[in-house]
N, C-alpha and C positions, 0 to 999 in steps of 0.2 A: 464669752466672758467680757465684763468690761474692762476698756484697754487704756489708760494715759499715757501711750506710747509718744501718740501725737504729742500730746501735751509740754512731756520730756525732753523729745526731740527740739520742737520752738523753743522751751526756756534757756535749753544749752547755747543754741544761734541767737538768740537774742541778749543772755549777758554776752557774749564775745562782742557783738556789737556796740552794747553800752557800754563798753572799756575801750571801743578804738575812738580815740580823739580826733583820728583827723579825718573820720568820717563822721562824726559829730559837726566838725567844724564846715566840712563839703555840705553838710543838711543843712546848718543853718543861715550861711550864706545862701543857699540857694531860695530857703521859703524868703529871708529877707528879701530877697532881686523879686521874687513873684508877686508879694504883697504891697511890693512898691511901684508898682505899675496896675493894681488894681484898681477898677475905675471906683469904685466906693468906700475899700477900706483901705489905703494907701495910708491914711490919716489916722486910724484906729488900731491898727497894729506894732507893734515894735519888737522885733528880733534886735537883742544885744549886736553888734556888729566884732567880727572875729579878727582875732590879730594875728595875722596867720603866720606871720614873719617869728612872731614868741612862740607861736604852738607846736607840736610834734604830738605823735601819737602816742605820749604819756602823759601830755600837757593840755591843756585849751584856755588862753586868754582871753578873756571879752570884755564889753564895755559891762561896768556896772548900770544895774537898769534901777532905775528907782520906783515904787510902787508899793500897793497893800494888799497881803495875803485875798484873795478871792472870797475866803468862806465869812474873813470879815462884812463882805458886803452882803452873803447870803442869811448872817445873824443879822444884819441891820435889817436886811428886808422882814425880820420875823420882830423887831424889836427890842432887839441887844445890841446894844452900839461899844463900840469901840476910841477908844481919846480920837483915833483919825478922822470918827463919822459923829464925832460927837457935838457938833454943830448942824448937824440933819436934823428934821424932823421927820415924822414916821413917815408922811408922804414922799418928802422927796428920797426917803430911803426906799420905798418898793418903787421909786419911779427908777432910781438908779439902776437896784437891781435887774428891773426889766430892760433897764437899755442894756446893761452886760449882759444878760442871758441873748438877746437878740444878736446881739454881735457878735459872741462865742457859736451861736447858731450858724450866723453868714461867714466866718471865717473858717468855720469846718465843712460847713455846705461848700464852699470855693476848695476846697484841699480833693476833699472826696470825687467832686464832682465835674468840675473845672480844670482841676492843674492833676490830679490824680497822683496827689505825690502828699502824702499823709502821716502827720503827727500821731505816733498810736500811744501815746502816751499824756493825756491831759490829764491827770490827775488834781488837785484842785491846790498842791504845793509845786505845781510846773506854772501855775498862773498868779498873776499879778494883776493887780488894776489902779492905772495911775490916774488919778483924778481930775476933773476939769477945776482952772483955777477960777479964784472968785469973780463972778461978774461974766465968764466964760460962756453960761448960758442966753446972754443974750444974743451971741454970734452963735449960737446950734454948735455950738462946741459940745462933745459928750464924754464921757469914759475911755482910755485907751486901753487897747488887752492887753498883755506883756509874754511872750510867750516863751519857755526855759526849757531846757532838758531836751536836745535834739539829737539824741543818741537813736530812738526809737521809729524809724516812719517804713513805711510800706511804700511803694512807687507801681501803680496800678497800670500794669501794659493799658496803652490807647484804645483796644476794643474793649477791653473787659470794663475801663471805664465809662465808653459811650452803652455798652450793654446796662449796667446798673444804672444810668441815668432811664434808660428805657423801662426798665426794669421798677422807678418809683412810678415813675409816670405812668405806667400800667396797672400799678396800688393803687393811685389817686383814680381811677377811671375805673378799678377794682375789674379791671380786664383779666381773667383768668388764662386766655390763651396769651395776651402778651405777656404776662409773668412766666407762663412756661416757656415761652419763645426766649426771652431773655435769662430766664435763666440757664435754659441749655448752653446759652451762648457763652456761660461762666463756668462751663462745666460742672452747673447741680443738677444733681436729676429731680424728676416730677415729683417723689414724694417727698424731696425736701422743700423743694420750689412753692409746694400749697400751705408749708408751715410758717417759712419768710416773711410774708405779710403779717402774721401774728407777732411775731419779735419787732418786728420795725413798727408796724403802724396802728398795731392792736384791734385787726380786724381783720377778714377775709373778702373775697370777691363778693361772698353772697351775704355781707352783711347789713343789713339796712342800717345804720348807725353812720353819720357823719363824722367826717377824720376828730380824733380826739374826744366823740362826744360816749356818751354811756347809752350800755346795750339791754333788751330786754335780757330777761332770766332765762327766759330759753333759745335766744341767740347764744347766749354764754355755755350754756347745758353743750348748744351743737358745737362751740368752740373746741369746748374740754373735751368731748369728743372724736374731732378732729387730732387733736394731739395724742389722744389714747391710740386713734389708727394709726399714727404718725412714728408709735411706737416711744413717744416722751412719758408717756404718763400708762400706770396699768390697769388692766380692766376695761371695760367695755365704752367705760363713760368717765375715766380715769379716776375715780373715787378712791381706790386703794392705796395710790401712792404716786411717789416719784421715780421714775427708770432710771439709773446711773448707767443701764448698759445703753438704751435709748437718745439719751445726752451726747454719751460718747459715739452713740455711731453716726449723728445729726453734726458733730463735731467734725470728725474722719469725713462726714459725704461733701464738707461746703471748701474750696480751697481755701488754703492759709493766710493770702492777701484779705478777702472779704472775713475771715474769720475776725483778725487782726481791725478790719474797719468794722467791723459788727462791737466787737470791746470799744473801738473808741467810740463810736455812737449813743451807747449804752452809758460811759462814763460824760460823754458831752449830755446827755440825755439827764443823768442825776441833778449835776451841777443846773441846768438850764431852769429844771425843778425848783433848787433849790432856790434859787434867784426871783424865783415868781413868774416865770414864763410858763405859758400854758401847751398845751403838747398839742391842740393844733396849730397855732402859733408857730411850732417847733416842723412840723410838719410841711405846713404850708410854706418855708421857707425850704426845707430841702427839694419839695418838689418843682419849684420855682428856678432852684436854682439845678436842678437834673434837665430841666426843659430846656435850660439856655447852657447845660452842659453839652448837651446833645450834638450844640454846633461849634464849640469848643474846637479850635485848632491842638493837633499835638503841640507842645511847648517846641520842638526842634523844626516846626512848621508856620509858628507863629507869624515870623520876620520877613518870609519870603514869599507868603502866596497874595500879598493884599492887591495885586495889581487883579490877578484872578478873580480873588474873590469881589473884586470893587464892581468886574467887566462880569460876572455872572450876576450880579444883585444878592450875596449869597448874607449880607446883613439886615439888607430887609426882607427877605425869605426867613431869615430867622426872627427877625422882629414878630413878623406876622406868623411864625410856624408857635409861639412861646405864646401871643396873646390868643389866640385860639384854643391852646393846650388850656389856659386860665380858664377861657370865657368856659369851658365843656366843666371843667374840674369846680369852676362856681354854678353852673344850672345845678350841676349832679347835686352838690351838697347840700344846695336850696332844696331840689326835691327830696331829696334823704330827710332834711331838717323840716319840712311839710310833712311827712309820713310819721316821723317820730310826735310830732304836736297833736296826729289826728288818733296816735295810740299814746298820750300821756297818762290814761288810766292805768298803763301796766308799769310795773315796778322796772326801773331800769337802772343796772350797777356798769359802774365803770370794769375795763379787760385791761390787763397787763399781761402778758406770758410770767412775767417774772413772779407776780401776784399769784398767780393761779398755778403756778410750779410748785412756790411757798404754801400755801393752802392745803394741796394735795402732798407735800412733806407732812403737815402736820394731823392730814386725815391718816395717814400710813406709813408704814416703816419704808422707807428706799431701795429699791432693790439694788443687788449689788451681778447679780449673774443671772 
């Protein structure tokens, strides 16, 4: 049968969460300390600061942040302005948009991947975006994010963190055995671990298709495939339909932490969209930033080993371990993007999971048992 046990269980733990204020207030203080020691977004971020002296656990003070609803800026970027953006032009509105989608990218890539300590709740009325003042753009001034609602985050144990950063990096190299190496390491087994790659990156190991780009028709054929064996979709080539019982037990196989960063991805993933950012663009910034997660000190590790790590070389070890990850992850895509130029006679459609879930709802009834 299918179960929303799981499902039940988390919603119950997680409103009790959203009601305790003064762990609201312990999350937000602490993403503020992180992000302001960030060596790149220190300047683009802003967490309200908490008044802890007024709060209690029925209460939360904070500073008022100033700022404009986020989806403001992803109608500007389609051509509907707002009195705020109503001195843009259309260009510098998808320019804007695309600096916010970029930085909403790198400051979730650094949560995920870096600090392992995660906002699962972006929803597109948790964000704000306070604009650079006029004349700002000639000092590379840009967009700052504003980020609200810190009742919601995940805190990702230190291996399971440095495991999914191994774990992109072996998408981006479309390494079948280090996706299964890592994911064992998260505790998913193998026949979840082969479907992973399709929800995150919209491809698999054996797919000829560069990150973000579109696949042939019978790449996609052996995708939907793949998911039908995976037990998501029914039937042989999943044409019949959607599995609810399939969903549900790909949901029960993956822990609750990555479950929880799989939704925030997903809704960073929408908004990123919607702002004009392109999904390798989106990509290529998490795996970039999983390579130099990699060498990511724990946070309670941070302050005390520099003396080690300065006496082992262990930052230009990683300099050089992250620019090598790049140089492999760029040959790879050049050749994938050669292969695809030398087959541009065959028809080729973009892969979402979520696309091709939806598709298959609408070829078939759902099953339910």
């Amino acid at each position: 049968d299918f179960s929303l046990a799981w499902a039940v269980d988390e919603f119950e733990s997680n409103v009790l969460l959203e009601l305790d204020f003064e762990r609201e207030a312990r999350n937000a203080i602490r993403c503020r300390a992180l992000f302001a020691r960030h060596p790149s977004l220190s300047d683009l971020v802003v967490v309200p600061a908490v008044y802890q002296s007024l709060s209690s656990g029925r209460l939360l003070v904070m500073d008022f942040a100033e700022g404009i609803p986020v989806t403001q800026i992803c109608r500007a970027a389609r051509g509907e302005f707002s009195e705020a953006l109503a001195q843009h032009t259309q260009a510098e509105a998808r320019e804007l948009g695309f600096q916010v989608a970029r930085c909403l990218a790198d400051i979730f890539a650094a949560m995920v991947f870096t600090y392992g300590f995660v906002h699962c709740d972006p929803h597109p009325g948790n964000i704000l975006i306070q604009l650079p003042s006029e004349g700002a753009h000639r000092t590379g001034a840009g967009p700052k994010v504003v980020l609200l609602d810190h009742g919601l985050y995940r805190e990702l144990p230190d291996d399971v963190r440095v495991a999914n950063c191994g774990f992109w990096m072996a998408m981006a190299l479309q390494s079948e055995q280090g996706i299964q190496s890592h994911c064992a390491s998260m505790g998913i087994d193998r026949r979840t671990a082969s479907v992973l790659p399709l929800y995150f990156v919209s491809r698999s190991s054996s797919t000829r298709a560069g990150l973000g780009q579109p696949i042939s028709s019978e790449e996609k054929a052996a995708l939907k495939k793949q998911l039908a064996d995976a037990g998501l979709l029914q039937g042989g080539d999943g044409s019949s339909g959607l599995s609810l019982k399939g969903l549900g037990g790909l949901a029960g196989r993956v822990p609750a932490d990555m479950m929880f960063v799989m939704r925030t991805m997903h809704l960073v993933a929408d908004l990123h969209r919607a702002l004009g950012g392109t999904k390798a663009g989106r990509f290529w910034t998490y795996m970039q930033a999983a390579a130099e997660g990699q060498w990511a000190r724990p946070e309670r590790a941070r302050g005390m080993r520099w003396v080690s790590d300065l006496l082992s070389l262990r930052p230009l070890r990683a300099r050089l371990s992250c620019w090598l990850f790049s140089f492999c992850v760029c040959v790879r895509e050049a050749m994938l993007g050669l292969l695809c130029f030398h087959r541009a006679d065959r028809s080729r459609v973009q892969f979402s999971l979520a696309a091709t879930l939806g598709e298959s709802c609408g070829n078939g009834s759902a099953e339910s048992k």
